[in-house]
Each structure stands twice: as structure tokens, then as C-alpha cells.
N, C-alpha and C positions, 0 to 999 in steps of 0.2 A: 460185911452184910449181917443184920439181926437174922437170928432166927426163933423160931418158936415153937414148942411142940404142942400139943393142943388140941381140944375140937377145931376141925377146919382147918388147921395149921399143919400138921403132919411133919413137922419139922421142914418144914420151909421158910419160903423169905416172911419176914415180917412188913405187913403192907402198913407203911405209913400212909397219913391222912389228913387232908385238910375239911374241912366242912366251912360254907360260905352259905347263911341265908339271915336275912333279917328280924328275923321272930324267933326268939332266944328259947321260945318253948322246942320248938320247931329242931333245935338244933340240940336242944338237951335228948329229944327224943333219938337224934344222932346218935350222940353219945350214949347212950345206953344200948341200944343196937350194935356199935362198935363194941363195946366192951363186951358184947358175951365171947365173941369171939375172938380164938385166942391167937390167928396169925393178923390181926387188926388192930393199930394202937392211931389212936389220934394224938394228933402231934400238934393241930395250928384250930382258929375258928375265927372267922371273921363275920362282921355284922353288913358291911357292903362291899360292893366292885375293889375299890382303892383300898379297903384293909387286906381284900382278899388278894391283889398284886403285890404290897406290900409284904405281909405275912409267907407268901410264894415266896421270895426273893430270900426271904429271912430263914424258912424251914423247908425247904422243896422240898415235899410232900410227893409220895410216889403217885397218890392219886388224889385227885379233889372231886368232890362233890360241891355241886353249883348250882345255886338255883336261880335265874334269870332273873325274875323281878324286885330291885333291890332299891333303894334312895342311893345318892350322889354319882354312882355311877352302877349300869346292871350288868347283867352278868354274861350278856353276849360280849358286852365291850369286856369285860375282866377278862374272857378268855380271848377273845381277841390279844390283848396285853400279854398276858402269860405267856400264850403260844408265839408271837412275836419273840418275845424277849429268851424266851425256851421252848424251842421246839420238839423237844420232846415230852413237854408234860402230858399228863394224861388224866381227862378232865371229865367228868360224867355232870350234864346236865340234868339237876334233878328237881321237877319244878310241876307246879299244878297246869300251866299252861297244855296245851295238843292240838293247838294247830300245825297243818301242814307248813305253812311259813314259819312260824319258831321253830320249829323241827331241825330246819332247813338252814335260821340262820345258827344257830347252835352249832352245829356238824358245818357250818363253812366256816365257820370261826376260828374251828379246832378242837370241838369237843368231839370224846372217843366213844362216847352213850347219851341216852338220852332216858331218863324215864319219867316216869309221871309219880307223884309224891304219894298216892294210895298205893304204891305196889309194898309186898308182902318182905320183912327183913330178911326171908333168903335169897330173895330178890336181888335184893339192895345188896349183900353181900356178896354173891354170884357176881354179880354185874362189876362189882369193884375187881373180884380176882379175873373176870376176866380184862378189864382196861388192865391189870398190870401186867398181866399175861402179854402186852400187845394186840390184843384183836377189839373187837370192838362188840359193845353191849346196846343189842336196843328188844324193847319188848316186844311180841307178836303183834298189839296193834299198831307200835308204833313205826316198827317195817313195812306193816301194811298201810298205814297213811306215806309210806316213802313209797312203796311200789304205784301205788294210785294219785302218785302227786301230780297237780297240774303244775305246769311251766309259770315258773317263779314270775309273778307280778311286779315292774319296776314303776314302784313309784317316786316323784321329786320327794326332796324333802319338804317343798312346800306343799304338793300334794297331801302328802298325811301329815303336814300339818292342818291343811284346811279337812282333810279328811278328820282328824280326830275333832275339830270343831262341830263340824257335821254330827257326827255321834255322839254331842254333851248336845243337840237342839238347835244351836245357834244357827241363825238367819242368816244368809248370804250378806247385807248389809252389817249385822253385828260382825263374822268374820272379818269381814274388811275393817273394819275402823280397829278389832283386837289386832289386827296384823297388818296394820297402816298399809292397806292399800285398795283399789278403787274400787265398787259393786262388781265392772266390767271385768277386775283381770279375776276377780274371782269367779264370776261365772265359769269363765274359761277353765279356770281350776278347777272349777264341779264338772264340766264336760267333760275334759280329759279322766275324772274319776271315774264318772260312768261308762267311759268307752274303754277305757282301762281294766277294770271289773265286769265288764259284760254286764253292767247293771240298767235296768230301767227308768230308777229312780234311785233320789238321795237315801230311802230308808231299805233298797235293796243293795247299794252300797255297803251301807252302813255295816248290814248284816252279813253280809258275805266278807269284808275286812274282818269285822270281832270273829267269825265262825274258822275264819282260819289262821288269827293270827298277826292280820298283819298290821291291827292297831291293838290296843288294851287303855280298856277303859280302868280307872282306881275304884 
């Protein structure tokens, strides 16, 4: 085992680290964060899901930071993968998202924290020693959006597909012809969303899916 003595470090374990987000500023800000402290060494960085699986496999990293919205594959599915394939890693979702459903698929995925990407680098530090510690990191509010959560929403996957349709404008006939199939079974898929969501309408739909979650718009 590394050790290191140091601020923060006190002669203990040396936490390695992976860092995973697509916006390379984003991640340089990582890394310098990591580097004041001296029981913190990064070791791996990846730009999406599949480098961040990849690079897992290659450096396992005592702990990663993950940030959910990624190209070619995101970051539920990355840790999904990881924790499959190692079940012990130990994986802090770190991401601008805060709905109660990202929250939710995060932490069923496998990830050990969750935070939101304004929080403060003792935060962010804190939160790392404790996933390597074993216990788990999440911020006051975002325990408090778990204590107050509502009963997880299933929807198909055709549902939020038609549902993300819904939320770019498109017309019950445009969905149908993007997604080859009839006015009719779409209707039906707009009902089911509204009865699903306790919604009124398409555009209260709409908004209660983005407010908590369980679509995102680019």
C-alpha cells in the first residue's frame, strides 16, 4: 500500500483516482484540486463511459469520480459496467444534474456518492475519503431530495422516447413518422405519459420529467 504524509494525508493510505467527464477544462479543474492534497494522487482520466471502463480495467483506481452526462456512452451505464465487472469499486457521481431520478439511477447503478459539481474542494475531498473509507458520500441536499423522494417512475423505453420527442416540440404526427409508427399507438404513448406522471397535459409532462430527471434535454 502507498502511503503519504501530508496535508489531509497523515500518513495514511494514498487514495488513487480516476476522474471521467467530457470537458477537458472540467477535469483539469480536477486535477488541480487533487494535487493540493497530499494523500490524493490521480492516476487515470477519461473523456467518456467506454474510456472510463476501459482505463478502470487498466488502473483500478481506488476511487472515481463520474460525471453522468457523457457522448458514446454515460455515466450511469459506465458505472453500471464497472460495478458489474468489480464490485467493489467505489464510484462518486459527480455531475451538474439534481433530480430525484438521476440521484436514484446513480446509487442503483452502484455509485457510493453523489454530488453536484458547485460543491466546495473540501467537499469534493471529504467525499472521496469517505467512499474509500467504505461508507458513503452524499450532500445535505442531496439526502434530502432521497428522504422526500417519490416512488420511482417506470417508464418504456419507448415512452421516453416519445416523451423526449415531446420536449424538443414535436407534434404527435412528427413523432410518429421519426419513429415509424402510427398517429394512433402514439397517442396511446402520450396517455400512458400522462397517467404515468400525474400530468395534465403534454407541457406539464414535459416539466415534471426535466425537473426531476428523468429526461435531459442537450
Amino acid at each position: 500500500m502507498h502511503l503519504r504524509s501530508g496535508p489531509g494525508g497523515a500518513g495514511g493510505p494514498l487514495i488513487r483516482i480516476m476522474t471521467v467527464d467530457d470537458h477537458p477544462i472540467y477535469r483539469g479543474g480536477l486535477a488541480a484540486l487533487i494535487g493540493v492534497y497530499a494523500d490524493l494522487e490521480l492516476v487515470a482520466e477519461a473523456a467518456n463511459g467506454r474510456e472510463a471502463v476501459d482505463r478502470f480495467r487498466q488502473h483500478r483506481p481506488d476511487v472515481t469520480l463520474m460525471d453522468l452526462s457523457m457522448p458514446l456512452m454515460g455515466g450511469v451505464e459506465a458505472i453500471g459496467t464497472i460495478v458489474g465487472e468489480f464490485p467493489e469499486a467505489r464510484i462518486i457521481a459527480l455531475t451538474t444534474w439534481e433530480g430525484d431520478a438521476d440521484i436514484h439511477r446513480a446509487l442503483q447503478a452502484g455509485a457510493r456518492g453523489y454530488l453536484l459539481k458547485d460543491v466546495v474542494d473540501e467537499e469534493v475531498a471529504g467525499a472521496i475519503r469517505q467512499v474509500h473509507a467504505g461508507r458513503r458520500a452524499l450532500t445535505p441536499d442531496v439526502a434530502q431530495r432521497l428522504a422526500a423522494f417519490t416512488p420511482r417512475i417506470e417508464l418504456t423505453d419507448r415512452e421516453l422516447e416519445v416523451l423526449t420527442h415531446m420536449a424538443r416540440g414535436a407534434s404527435n404526427k412528427e413523432i410518429a413518422t421519426a419513429l415509424g409508427r402510427s398517429d394512433g399507438t402514439i397517442k396511446v404513448h402520450v396517455l400512458h405519459i400522462l397517467q404515468k406522471l400525474d400530468a395534465s397535459d403534454r407541457t406539464e409532462a414535459v416539466t415534471v420529467a426535466l425537473k426531476r430527471g428523468i429526461i435531459h434535454l442537450p
